[in-house]
Backbone bond lengths (Angstrom), bond angles and torsions (degrees), N, CA, C in turn:
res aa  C-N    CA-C-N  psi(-1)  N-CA   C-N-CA  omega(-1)  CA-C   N-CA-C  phi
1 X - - - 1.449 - - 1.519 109.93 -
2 X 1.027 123.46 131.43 1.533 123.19 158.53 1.405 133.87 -69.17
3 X 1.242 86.23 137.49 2.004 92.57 -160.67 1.754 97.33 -73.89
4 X 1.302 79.87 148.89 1.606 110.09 -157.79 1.385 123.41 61.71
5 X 1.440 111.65 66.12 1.320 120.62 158.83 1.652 108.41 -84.11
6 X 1.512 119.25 -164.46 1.333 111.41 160.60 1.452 101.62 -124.89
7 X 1.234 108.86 -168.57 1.829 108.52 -163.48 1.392 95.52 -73.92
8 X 1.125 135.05 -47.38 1.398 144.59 -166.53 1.800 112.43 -60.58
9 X 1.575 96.54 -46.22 1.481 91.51 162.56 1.584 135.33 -82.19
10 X 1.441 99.20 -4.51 1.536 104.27 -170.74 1.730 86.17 -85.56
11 X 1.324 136.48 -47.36 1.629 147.09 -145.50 1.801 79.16 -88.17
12 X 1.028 152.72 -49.12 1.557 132.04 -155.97 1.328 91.12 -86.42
13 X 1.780 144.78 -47.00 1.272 137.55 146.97 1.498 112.49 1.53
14 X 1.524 91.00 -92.94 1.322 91.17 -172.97 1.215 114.22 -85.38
15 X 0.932 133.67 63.78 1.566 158.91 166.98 1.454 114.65 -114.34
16 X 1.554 98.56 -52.71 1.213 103.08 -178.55 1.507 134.05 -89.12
17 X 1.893 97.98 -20.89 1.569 109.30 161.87 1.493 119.69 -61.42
18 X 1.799 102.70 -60.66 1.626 104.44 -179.73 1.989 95.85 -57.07
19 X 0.714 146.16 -21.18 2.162 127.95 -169.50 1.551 79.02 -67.45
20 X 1.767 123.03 -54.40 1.276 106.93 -144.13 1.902 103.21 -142.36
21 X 1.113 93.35 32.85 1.987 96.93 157.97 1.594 95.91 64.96
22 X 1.566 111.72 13.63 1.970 92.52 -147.52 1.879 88.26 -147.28
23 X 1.257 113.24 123.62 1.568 121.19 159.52 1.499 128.03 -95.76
24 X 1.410 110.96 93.88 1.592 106.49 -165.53 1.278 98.46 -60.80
25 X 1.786 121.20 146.74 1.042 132.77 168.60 1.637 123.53 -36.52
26 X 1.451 112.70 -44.37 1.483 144.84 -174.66 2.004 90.61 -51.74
27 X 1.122 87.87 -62.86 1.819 106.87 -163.78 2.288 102.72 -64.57
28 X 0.768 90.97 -23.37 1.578 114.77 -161.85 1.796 95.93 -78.44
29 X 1.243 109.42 -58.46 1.632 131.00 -167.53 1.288 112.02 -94.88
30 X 1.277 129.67 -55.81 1.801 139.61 171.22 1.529 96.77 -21.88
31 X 1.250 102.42 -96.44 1.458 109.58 -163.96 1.583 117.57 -17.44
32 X 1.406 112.52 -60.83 1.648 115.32 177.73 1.711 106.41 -62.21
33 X 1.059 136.08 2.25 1.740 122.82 170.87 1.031 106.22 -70.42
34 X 1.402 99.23 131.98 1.915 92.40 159.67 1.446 134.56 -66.64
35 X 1.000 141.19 153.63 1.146 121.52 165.55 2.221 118.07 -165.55
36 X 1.419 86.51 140.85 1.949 77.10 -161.98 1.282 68.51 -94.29
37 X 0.978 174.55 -158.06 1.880 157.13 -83.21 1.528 123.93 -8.32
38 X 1.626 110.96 108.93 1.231 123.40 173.61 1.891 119.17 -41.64
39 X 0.963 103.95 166.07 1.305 112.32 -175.17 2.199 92.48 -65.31
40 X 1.065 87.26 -61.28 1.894 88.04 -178.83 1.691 109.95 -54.90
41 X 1.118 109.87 -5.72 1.695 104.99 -170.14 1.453 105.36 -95.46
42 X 1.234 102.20 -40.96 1.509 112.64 -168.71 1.873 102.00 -73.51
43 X 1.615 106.74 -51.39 1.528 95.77 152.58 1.503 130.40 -22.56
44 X 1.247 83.31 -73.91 1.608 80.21 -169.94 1.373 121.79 -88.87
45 X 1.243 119.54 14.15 1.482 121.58 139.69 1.514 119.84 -77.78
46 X 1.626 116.58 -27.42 1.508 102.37 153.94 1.352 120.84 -79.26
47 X 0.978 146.26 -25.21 1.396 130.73 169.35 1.537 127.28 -68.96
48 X 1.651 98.44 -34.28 1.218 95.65 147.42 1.827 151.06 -49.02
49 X 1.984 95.29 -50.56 1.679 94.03 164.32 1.927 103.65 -65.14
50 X 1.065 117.30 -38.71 1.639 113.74 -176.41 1.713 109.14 -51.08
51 X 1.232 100.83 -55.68 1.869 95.31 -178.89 1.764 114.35 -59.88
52 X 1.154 109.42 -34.45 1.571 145.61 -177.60 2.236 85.70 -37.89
53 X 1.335 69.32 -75.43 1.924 102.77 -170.95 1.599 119.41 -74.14
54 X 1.587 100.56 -20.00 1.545 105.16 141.91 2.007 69.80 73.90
55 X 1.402 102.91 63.80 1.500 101.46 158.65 1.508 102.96 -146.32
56 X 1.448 93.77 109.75 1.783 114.78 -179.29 1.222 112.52 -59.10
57 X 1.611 119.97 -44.77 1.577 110.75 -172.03 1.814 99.16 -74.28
58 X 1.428 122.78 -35.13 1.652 84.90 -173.08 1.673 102.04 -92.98
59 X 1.409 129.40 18.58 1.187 104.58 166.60 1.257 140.99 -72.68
60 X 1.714 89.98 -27.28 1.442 127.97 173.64 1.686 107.63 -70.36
61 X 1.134 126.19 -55.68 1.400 132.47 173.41 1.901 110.60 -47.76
62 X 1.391 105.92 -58.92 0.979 105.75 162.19 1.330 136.73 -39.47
63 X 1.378 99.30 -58.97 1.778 114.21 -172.43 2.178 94.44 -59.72
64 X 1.446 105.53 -44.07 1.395 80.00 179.56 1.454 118.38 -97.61
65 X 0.876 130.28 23.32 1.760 123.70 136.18 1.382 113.89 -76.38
66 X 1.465 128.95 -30.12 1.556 113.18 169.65 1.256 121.65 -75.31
67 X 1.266 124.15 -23.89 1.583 140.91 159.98 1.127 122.24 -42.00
68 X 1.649 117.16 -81.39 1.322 128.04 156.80 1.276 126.49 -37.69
69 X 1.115 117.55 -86.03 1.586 140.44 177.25 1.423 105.36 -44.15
70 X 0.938 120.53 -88.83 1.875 125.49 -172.10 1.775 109.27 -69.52
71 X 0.974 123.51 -1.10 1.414 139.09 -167.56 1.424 124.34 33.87
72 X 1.867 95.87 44.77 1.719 81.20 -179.10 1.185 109.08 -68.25
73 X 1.767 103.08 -177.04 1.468 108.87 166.42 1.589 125.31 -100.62
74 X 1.285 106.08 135.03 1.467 110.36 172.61 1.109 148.99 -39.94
75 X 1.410 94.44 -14.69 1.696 101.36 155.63 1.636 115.59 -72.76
76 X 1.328 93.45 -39.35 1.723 104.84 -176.69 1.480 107.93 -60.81
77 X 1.350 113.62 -56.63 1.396 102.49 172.07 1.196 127.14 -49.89
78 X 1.304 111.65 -47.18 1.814 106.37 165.09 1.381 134.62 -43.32
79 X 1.099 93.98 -23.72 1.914 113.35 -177.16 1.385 92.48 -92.30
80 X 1.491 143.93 -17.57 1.250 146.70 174.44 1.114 113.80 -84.78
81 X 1.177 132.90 -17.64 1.154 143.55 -160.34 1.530 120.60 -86.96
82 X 1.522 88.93 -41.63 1.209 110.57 173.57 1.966 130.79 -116.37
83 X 1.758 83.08 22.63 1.374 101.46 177.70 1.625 131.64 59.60
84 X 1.122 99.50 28.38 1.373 134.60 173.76 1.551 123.92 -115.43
85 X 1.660 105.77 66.82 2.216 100.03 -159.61 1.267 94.66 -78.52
86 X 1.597 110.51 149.54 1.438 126.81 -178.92 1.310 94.42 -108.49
87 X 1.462 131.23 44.60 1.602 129.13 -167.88 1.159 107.06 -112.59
88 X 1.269 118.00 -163.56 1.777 123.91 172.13 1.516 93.55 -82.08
89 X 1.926 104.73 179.09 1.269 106.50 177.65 1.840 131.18 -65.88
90 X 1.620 104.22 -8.53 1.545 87.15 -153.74 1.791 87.57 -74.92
91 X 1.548 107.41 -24.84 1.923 112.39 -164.21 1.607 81.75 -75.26
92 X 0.929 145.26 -66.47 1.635 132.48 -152.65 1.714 106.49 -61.08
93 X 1.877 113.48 -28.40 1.248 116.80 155.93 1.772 116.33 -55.21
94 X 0.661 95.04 -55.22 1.639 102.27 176.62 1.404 123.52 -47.02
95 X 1.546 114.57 -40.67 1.602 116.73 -174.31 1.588 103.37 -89.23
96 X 1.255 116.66 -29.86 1.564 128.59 -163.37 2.173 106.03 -85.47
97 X 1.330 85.92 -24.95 1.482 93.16 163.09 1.631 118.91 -94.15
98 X 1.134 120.85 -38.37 1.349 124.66 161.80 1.226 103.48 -49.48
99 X 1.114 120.58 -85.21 1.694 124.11 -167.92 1.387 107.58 -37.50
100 X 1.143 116.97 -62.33 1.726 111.68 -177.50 1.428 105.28 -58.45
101 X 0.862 141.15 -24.39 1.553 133.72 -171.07 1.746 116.35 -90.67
102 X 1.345 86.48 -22.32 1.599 105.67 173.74 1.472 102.66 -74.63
103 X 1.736 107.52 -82.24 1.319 94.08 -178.73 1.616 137.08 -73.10
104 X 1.309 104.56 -0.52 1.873 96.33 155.39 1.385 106.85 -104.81
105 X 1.154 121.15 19.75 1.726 108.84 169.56 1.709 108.95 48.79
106 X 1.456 100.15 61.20 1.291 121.87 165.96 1.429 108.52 55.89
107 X 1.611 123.40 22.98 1.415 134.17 170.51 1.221 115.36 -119.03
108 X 1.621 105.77 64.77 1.769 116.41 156.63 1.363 132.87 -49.04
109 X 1.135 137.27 129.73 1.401 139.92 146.37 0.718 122.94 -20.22
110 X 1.442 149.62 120.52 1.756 125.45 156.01 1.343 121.96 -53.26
111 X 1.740 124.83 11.22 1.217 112.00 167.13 1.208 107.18 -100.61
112 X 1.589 118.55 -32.61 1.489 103.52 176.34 1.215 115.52 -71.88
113 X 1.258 125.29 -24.47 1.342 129.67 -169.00 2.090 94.00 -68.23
114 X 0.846 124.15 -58.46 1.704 146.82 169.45 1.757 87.20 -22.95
115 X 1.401 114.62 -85.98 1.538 141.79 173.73 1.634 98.89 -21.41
116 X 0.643 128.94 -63.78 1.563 139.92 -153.12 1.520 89.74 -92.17
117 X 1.168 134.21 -57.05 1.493 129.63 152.20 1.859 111.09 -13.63
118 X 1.345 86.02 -88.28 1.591 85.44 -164.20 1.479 109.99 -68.31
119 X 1.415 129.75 -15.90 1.629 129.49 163.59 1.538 106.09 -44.44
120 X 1.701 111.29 -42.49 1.596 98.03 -177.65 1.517 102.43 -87.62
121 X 1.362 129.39 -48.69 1.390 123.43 -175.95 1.437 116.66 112.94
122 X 1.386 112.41 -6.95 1.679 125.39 -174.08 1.169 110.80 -142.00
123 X 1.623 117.75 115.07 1.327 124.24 -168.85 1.670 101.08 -77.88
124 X 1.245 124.39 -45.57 1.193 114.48 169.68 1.701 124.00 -37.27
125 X 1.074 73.47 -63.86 1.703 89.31 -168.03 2.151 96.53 -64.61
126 X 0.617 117.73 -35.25 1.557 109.27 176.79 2.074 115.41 -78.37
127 X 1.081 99.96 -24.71 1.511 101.83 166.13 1.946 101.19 -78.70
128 X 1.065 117.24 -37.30 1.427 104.70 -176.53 1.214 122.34 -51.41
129 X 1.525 94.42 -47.24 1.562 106.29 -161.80 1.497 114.42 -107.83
130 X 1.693 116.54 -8.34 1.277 118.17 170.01 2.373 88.17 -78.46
131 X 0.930 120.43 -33.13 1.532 106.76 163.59 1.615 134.93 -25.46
132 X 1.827 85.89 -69.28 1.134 111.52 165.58 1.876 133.68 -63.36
133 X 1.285 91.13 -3.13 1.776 91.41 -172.86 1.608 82.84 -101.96
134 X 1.114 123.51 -57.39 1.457 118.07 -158.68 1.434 104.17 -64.66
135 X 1.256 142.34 -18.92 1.527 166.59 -161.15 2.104 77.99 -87.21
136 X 1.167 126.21 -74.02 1.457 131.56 -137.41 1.957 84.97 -88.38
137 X 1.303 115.24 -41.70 1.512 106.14 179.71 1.575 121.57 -55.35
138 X 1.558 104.30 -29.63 1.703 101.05 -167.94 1.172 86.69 -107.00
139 X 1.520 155.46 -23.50 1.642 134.71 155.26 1.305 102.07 12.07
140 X 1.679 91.85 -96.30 1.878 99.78 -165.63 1.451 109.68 -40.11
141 X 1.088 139.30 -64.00 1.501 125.45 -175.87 1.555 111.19 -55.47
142 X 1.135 144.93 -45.61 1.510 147.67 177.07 1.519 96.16 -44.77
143 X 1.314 115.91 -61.22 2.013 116.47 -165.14 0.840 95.46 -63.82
144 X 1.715 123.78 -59.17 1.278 118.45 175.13 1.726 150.40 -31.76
145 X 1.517 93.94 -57.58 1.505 107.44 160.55 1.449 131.41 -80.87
146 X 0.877 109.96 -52.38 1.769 132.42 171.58 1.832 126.77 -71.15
147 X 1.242 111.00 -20.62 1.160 109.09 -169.99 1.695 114.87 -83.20
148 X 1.476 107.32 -31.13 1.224 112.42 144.38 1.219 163.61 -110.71
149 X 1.248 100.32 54.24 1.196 142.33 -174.42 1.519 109.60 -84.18
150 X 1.716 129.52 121.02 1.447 99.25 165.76 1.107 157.51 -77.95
151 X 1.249 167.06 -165.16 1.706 145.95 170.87 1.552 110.18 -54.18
152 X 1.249 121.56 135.60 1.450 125.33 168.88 1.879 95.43 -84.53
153 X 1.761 86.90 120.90 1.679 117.42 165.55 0.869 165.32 -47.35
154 X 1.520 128.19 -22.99 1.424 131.99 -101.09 1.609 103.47 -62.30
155 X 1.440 105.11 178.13 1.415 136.24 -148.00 1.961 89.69 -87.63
């Protein structure tokens, strides 16, 4: 485990090694990211790449950790579901930047990029956290690809 986890991430860890002898990379690395994204944000930026990617089991998984946990409402999730948030601006910032980054593979327009700008209204605050989304989208591929990988050598 990496030092400075919190209790919560060290116990679902090993939660998930002892069920299955096995620490997914994802589970291993997550925890230490930073991130100023609420528990509901980060949701629904996963349900978002999940609807994105047209993957039913974590949309569903997703949708009920934002349910439960963050207590949205179920209408809202439904409108999440299908990538349509009935929320305030920073969550409709959130899906509209996901989505574009998903489907151009992190090669925005400067108009959508502009669009999604003035949807939030704060250039600060949209460089922070458009940071942070693209930071939390390529996670899974980084643990994924790279983590087992062995030390580079030289000769």
């Amino acid at each position: 485990m990496p030092a400075g986890q919190s209790a919560v991430s060290q116990a679902v860890a090993h939660n998930a090694k002892s069920a299955s002898d096995f620490l997914p990379n994802l589970l291993r690395v997550l925890p230490s990211v930073p991130s100023g994204l609420t528990l509901a944000e980060r949701e629904v930026l996963q349900i978002t790449a999940a609807a994105t990617h047209r993957c039913g089991f974590c949309v569903v998984g997703h949708s009920a950790i934002v349910t439960q946990k963050a207590s949205m409402d179920g209408t809202m999730v439904a409108q999440l579901r299908v990538l349509h948030p009935a929320a305030g601006a920073r969550l409709a910032a959130v899906v509209a930047l996901a989505a574009a980054a998903i489907e151009t593979r992190d090669r925005l327009a400067y108009s959508e990029l502009m669009a999604i700008v003035l949807l939030i209204g704060a250039q600060g605050f949209f460089l922070d956290m458009a940071a942070r989304i693209f930071y939390r989208l390529r996670m899974p591929d980084l643990t994924s690809g790279f983590s087992n990988r062995p030390p580079y050598r030289s000769a």
